[in-house]
N, C-alpha and C positions, 0 to 999 in steps of 0.2 A: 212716655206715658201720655196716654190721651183726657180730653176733661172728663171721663167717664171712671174714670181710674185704670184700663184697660194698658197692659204694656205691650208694644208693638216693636219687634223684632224684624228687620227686614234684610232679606239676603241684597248686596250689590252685586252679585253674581260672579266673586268669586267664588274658587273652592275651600271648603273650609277644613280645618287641621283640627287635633287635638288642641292646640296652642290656640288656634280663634275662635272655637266653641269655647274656652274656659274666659278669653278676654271678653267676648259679647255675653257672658252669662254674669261678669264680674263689675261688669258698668253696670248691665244692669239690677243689680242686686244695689249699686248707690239709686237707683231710683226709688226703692221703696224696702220697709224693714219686713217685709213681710210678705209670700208669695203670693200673687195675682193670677187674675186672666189673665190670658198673653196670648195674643195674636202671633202665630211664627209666619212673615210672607217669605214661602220661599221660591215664588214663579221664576223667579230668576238665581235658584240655588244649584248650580249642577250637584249630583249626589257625591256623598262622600263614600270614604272608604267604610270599615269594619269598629279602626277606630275611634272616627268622629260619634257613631254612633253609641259606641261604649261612654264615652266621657259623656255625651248627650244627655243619658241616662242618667249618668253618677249625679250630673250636678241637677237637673230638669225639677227637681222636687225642694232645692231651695230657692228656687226663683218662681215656678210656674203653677197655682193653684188647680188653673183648666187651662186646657190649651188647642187652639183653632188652627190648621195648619191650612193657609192658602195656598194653591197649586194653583198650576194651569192645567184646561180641560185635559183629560188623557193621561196625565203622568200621575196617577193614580200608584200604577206596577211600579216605579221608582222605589218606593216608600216600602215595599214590600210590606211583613206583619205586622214594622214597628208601631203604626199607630194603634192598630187592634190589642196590642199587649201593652202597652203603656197606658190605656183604655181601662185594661182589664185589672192591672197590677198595680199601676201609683195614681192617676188623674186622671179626670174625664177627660178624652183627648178623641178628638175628631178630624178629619178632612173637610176640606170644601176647595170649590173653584168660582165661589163668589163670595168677594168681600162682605157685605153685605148678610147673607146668612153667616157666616164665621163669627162676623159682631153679635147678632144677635142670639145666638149661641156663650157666647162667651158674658154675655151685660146679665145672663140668669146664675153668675157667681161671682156679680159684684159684690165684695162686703158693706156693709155699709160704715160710715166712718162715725169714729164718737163723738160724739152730739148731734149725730144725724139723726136721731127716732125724733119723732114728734113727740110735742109736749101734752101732755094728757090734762 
C-alpha cells in the first residue's frame, strides 16, 4: 500500500499458477479490510494460462475496487478481452504503459478515510 492508499501488485516475473494468483490476492487482502485501487505492474508478467485467469477473476473483486494494469508498450494483444470485460462487468479496469497515468487513474477511487471530511 502506498501513502495514497493505493495497493500495488508487482509481477517479479515469474509465471504465475492458480496457487500464486490466490497467495498474492490473500496478503494482500491483510493490507486492507476493504477493496481498493490497485495498481497490477505486470511489465515484467509473462502471461498465464486459461486458469490463472479464471481464479483472477473469482477472487479480483474481493481485493480490488478499480484497477490499473501497467504493461510495456506493445503487449497490449497479451491481455486479449480480459481488461475490456472486467471493465464492463465487475470494476473500472483500465491499461496503461505509463506509471504515471495508471496512478492518476486510479487516486479518482480513493475512498476517503473516516475522519477525513472536513470539519464544517
Amino acid at each position: 500500500m502506498d501513502d495514497h492508499g493505493l495497493l500495488h501488485i508487482v509481477s517479479n516475473g515469474t509465471p504465475s499458477t492458480k496457487e500464486t494468483v490466490k497467495e498474492s490476492f490473500a496478503a494482500a487482502r491483510t493490507l486492507t479490510q476493504h477493496p481498493v485501487p490497485t495498481l497490477l505492474d505486470a511489465r515484467q508478467w509473462p502471461v498465464g494460462g486459461s486458469d490463472v485467469w479464471v481464479t483472477f477473476i473469482d477472487i479480483l473483486g474481493s481485493v480490488v475496487s478499480a484497477g490499473a494494469v501497467l504493461i510495456e508498450p506493445g503487449n497490449e494483444a497479451a491481455l486479449g478481452g480480459f481488461p475490456r470485460a472486467v471493465n464492463r462487468l465487475m470494476v473500472p479496469f483500465e491499461v496503461f504503459t505509463a506509471e504515471d497515468e495508471a496512478t492518476d487513474f486510479l487516486m479518482r477511487f480513493i475512498r476517503p478515510e473516516a475522519g477525513d471530511d472536513e470539519e464544517e
